[in-house]
C-alpha positions in Angstrom: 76.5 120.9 163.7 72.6 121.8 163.3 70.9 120.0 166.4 68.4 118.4 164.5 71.0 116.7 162.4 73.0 115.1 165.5 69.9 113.9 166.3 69.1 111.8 163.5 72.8 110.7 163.6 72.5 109.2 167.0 69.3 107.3 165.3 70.6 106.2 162.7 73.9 104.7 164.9 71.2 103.2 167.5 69.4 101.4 164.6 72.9 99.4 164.5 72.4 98.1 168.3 69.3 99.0 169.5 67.2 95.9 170.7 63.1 95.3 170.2 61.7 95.8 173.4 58.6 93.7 173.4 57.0 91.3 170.5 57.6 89.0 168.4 61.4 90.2 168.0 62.4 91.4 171.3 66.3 91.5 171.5 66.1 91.8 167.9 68.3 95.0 166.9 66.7 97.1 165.0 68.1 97.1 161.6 68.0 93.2 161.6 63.9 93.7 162.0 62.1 92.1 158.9 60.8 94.9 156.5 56.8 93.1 156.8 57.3 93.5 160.8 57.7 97.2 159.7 55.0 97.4 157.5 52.8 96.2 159.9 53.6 99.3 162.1 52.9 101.2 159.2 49.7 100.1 158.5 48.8 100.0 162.3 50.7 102.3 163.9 54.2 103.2 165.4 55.3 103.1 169.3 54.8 106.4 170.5 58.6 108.4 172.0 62.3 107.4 170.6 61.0 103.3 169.2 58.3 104.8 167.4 60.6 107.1 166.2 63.4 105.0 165.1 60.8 102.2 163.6 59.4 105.0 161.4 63.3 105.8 160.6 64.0 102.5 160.2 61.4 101.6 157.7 61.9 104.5 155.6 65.6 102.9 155.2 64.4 99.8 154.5 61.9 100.5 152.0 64.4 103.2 150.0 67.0 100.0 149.9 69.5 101.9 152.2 69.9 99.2 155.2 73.8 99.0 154.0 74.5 102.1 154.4 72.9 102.4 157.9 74.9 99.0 158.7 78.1 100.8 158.3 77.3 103.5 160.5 79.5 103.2 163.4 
């Protein structure tokens, strides 16, 4: 498979069990971070490295309704 592509598998499984490091939500996984938290590092910014990364993932899930799908992913 095309490097890249395991890549943003690996992501997408670590949305699943991933926790928020620091804030409001730490321990939080990922996927069970509210979509206005999200929006909010939108509007001001993601983490730099592999959190910004799969926050900027993340909310791109949330805000094309595919959070199911991502849930699934084992």
């Amino acid at each position: 498979m095309i490097p890249e592509i395991e890549k943003q598998k690996e992501l997408l499984k670590e949305l699943n069990t991933f926790p928020m490091p620091f804030g409001k939500y730490t321990g939080t996984k990922l996927i069970n971070l509210p979509s206005y938290y999200l929006e909010w590092f939108e509007r001001k910014g993601f983490p730099e490295g592999k959190l910004g990364q799969m926050l900027r993932l993340l909310y791109e899930i949330k805000l094309n309704g595919l959070e199911d799908i991502v849930r699934k992913i084992k």
